[in-house]
Backbone as CSV, one residue per row, in Angstrom:
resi,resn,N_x,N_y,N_z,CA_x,CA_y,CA_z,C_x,C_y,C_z
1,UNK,59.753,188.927,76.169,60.221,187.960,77.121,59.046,187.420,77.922
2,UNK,59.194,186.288,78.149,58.027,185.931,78.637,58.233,184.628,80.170
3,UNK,57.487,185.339,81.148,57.905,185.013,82.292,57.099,183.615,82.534
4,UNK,58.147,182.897,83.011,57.660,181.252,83.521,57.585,181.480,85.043
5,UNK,56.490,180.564,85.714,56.402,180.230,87.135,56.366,178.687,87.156
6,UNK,57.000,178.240,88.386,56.702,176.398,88.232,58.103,175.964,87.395
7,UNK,57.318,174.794,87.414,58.104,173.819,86.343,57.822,173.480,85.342
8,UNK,58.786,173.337,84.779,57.814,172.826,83.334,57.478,171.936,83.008
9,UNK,56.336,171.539,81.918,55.524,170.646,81.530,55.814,169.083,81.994
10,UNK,57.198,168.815,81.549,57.647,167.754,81.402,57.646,167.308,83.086
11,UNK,58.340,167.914,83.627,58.563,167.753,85.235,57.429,168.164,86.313
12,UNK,56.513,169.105,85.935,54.803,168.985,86.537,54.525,167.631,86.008
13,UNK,54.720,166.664,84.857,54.011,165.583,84.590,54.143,164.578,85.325
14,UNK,55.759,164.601,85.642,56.065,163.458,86.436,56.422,163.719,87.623
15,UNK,56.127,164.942,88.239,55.855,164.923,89.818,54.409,164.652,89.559
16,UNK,53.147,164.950,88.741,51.786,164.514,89.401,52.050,162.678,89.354
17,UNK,52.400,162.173,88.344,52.501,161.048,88.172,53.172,160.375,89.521
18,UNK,54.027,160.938,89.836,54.577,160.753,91.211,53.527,160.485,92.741
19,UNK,53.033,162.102,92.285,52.073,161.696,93.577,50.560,161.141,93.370
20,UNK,50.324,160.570,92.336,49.245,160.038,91.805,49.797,158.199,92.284
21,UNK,51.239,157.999,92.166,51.647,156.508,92.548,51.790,156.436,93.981
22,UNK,51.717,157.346,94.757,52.114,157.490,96.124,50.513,157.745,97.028
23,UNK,49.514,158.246,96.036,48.110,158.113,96.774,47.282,156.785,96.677
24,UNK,47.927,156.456,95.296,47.687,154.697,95.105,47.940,153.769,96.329
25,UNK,49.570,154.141,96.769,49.806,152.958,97.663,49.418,153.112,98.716
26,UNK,48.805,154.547,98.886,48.266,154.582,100.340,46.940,154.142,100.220
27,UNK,46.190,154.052,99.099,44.811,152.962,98.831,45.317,151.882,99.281
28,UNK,46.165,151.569,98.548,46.221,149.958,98.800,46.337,149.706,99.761
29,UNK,47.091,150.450,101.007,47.618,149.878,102.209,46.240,150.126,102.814
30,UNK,44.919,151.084,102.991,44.022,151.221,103.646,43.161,150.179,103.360
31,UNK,43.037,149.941,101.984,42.155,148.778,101.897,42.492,147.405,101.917
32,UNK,44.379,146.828,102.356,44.737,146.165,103.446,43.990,146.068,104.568
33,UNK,44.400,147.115,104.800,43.998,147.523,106.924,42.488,146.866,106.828
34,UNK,41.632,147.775,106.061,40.115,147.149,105.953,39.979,145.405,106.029
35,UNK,40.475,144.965,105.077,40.308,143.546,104.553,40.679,143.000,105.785
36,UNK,41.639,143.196,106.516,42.142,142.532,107.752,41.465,142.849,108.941
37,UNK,40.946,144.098,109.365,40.143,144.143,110.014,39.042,143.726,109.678
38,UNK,38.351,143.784,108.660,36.991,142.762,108.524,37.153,141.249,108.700
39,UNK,38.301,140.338,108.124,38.731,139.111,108.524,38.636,138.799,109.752
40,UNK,39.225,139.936,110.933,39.342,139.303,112.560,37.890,139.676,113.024
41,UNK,37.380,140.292,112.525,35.977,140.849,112.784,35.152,139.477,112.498
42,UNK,35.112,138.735,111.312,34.645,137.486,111.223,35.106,136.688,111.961
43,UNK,36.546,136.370,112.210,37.041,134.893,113.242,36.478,135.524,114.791
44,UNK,36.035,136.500,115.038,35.318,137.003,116.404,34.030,136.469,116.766
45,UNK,32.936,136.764,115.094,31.781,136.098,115.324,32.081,134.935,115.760
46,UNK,32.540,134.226,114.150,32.340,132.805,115.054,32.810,132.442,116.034
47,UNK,33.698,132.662,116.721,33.781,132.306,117.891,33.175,132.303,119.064
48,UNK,32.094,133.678,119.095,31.008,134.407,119.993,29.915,133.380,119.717
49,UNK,29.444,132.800,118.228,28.497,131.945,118.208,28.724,130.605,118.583
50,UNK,30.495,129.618,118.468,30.477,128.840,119.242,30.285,128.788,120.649
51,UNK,30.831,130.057,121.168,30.802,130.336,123.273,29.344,130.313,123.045
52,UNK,28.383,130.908,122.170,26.983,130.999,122.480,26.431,129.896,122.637
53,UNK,26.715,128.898,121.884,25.661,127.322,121.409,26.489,126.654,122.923
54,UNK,27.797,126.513,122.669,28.204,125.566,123.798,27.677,126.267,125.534
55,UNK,27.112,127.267,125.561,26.259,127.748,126.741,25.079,127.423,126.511
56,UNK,24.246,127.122,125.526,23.062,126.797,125.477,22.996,125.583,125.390
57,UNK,23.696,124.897,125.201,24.019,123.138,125.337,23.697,123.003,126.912
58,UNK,25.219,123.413,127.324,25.289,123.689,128.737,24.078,123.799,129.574
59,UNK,23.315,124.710,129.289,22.001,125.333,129.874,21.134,124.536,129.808
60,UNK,20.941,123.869,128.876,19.815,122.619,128.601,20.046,121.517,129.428
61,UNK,21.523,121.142,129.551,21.800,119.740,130.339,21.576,120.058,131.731
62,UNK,22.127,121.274,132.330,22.046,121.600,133.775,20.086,121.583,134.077
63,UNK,19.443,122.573,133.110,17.939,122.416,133.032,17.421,121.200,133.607
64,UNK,17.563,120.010,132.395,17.242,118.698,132.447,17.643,118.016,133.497
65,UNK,19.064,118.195,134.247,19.460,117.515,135.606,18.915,118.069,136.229
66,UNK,18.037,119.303,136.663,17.911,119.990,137.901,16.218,119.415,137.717
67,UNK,15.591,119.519,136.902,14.173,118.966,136.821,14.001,117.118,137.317
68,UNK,15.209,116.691,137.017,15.185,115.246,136.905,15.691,114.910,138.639
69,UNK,15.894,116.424,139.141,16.198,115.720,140.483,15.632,116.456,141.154
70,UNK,14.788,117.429,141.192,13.607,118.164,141.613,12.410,116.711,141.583
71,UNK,12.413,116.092,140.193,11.310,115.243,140.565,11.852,114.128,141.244
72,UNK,12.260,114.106,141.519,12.549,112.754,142.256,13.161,113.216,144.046
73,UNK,13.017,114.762,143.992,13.034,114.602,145.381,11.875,115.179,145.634
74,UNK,11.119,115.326,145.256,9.659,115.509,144.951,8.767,113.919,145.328
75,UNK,8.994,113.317,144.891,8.713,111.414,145.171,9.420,111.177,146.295
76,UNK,10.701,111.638,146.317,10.979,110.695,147.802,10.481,111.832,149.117
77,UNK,10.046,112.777,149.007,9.671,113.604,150.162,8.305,113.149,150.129
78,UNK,7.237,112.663,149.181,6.559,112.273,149.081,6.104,110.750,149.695
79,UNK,6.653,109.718,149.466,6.907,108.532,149.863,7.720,108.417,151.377
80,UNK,7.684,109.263,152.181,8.395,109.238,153.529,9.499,109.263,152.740
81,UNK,10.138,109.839,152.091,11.898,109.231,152.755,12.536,110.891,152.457
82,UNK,12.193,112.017,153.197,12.135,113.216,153.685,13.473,113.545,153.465
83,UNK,14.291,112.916,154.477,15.860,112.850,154.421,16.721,112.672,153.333
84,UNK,15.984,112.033,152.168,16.784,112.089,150.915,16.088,112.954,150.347
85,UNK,14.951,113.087,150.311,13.897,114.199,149.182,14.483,115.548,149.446
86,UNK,14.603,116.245,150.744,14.808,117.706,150.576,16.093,117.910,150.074
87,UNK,17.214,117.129,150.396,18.705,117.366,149.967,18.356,117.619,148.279
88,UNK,17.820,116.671,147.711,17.365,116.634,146.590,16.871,117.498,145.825
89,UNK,16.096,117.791,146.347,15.228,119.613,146.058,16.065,120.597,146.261
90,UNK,16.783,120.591,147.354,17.942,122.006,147.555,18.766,121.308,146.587
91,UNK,19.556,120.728,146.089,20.395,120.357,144.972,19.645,120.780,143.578
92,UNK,18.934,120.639,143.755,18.024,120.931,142.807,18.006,122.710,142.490
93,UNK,17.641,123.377,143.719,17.552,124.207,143.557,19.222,125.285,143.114
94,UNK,20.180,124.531,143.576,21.450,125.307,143.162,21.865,125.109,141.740
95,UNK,21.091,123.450,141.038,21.610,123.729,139.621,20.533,124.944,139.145
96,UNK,19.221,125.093,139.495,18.666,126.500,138.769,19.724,127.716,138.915
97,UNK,20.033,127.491,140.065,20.767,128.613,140.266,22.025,129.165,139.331
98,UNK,22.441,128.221,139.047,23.842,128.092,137.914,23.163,128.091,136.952
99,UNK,21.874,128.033,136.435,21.913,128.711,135.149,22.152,130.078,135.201
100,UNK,22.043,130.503,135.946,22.182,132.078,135.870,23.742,132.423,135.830
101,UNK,24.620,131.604,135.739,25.921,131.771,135.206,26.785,132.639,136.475
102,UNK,25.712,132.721,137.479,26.960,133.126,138.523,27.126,132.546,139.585
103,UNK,28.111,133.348,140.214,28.520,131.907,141.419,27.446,131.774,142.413
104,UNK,27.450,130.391,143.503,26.652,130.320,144.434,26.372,131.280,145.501
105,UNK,28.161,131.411,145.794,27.946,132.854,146.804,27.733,134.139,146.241
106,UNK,27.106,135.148,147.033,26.633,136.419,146.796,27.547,136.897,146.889
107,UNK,29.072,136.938,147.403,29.846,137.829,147.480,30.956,138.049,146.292
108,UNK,30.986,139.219,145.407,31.385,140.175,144.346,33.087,140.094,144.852
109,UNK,33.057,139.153,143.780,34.918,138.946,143.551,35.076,140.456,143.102
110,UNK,34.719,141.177,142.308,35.087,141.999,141.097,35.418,143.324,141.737
């Protein structure tokens, strides 16, 4: 007589087969999850590189206005006309200031 443990052949085959289709779909669903998290991971960059360029746009135009009215209150403090030149220069000096992306006043909303 001869003693069996388990199941037999036929039914060990198709429980591994079983859980051989059931480790599959859990591939598939992880390398879902992946694919989709790498997708929002891309629509993030670009978006970080548009906020980046449209601040460096930004930064250039404020630059260029604050130089363009630095010199020219530079000339009129120069040429007597004092009263328009310094406003000019302190205007001047608050667009530098906004490049630095924070507010005029020192006092910490946060």
């Amino acid at each position: 007589m001869r003693a069996s443990f388990g199941p037999d052949p036929e039914t060990a085959k198709i429980l591994a087969e079983t859980e051989r289709h059931a480790e599959e779909k859990k591939l598939e669903g992880y390398k879902a999850t992946l694919k989709h998290r790498d997708n929002e991971n891309e629509r993030k960059h670009i978006r970080l590189l548009k906020k980046i360029g449209n601040e460096s746009k930004r930064a250039w135009v404020v630059l260029i206005a604050s130089i363009i009215t630095a010199i020219g209150g530079i000339f009129l403090s120069i040429t007597g006309r004092s009263n328009l030149g310094i406003p000019l220069l302190v205007f001047a000096g608050i667009l530098i200031k906004d490049l630095s992306g924070k507010p005029s006043s020192s006092v910490d909303s946060e």
